[in-house]
N, C-alpha and C positions, 0 to 999 in steps of 0.2 A: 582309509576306512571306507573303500568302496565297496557299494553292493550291501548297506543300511539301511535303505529308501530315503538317502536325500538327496533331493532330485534336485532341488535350491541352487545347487553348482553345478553346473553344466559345463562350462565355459572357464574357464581361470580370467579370462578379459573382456566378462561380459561389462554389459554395458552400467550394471547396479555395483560395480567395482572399481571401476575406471573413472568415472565421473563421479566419485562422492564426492563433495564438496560440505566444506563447513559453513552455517551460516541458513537463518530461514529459508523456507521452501517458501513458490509463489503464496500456496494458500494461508501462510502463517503471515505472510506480509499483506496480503488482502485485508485480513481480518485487524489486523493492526494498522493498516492504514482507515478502514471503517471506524474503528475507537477513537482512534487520532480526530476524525471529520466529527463524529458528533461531541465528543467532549470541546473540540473547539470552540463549538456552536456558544457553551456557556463559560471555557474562560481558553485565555492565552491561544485567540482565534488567528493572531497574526505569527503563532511560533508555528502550531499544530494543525493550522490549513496546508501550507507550504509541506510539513512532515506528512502528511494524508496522499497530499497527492504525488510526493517521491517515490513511496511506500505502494498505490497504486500501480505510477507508472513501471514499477521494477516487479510487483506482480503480475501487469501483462505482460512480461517479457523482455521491456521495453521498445515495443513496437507495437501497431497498429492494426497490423496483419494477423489475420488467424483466426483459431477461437480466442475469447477471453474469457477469462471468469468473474462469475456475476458481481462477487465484492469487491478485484481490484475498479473495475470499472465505478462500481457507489463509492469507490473510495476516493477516487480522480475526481469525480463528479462533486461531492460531497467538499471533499476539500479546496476545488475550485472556489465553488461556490462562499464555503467558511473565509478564505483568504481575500476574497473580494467583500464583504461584507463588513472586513475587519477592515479595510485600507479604506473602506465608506466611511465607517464610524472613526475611522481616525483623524478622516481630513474631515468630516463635521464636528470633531470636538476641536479643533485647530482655530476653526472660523472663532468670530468676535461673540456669536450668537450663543458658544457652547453645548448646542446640540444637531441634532444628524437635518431636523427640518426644521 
């Protein structure tokens, strides 16, 4: 059915054909890893820091190089930060004292 005006196929092996893949794009895992870091914040900070920032690192690409986008990067960040906060509070509830200070 050539000569319709769809110009969309060009190529039989272009590149939006060959590389589908199933499974989130970066920016959907950005954004889910952002959710993951701040729900952390108020509960299951030691499941969904660690999930934050896998979910990040796999939204930059995983690598270092490049550009990134602006929420996998809050999401590394964010979830760092949740996961260290949570292994604070953990080993200050451990102590004899019961709390963090």
């Amino acid at each position: 059915m050539a000569g319709f005006g769809q110009g969309t196929r060009r190529y039989p092996r272009s590149r939006g054909r060959t590389w589908s893949r199933s499974g989130p794009d970066r920016a959907t895992l950005g954004i889910i890893g952002v959710i993951c870091a701040v729900a952390g914040f108020f509960v299951l900070g030691i499941v969904l820091g660690p999930v934050a920032v896998v979910c990040g690192w796999l939204a930059m690409g995983r690598t270092w190089a490049g550009s990134r986008p602006t929420t996998a990067v809050v999401a590394l960040v964010l979830g760092a930060i949740d996961t260290l906060l949570a292994v604070i509070w953990l080993a200050g509830a451990a102590t004899p004292g019961s709390g963090i200070f």
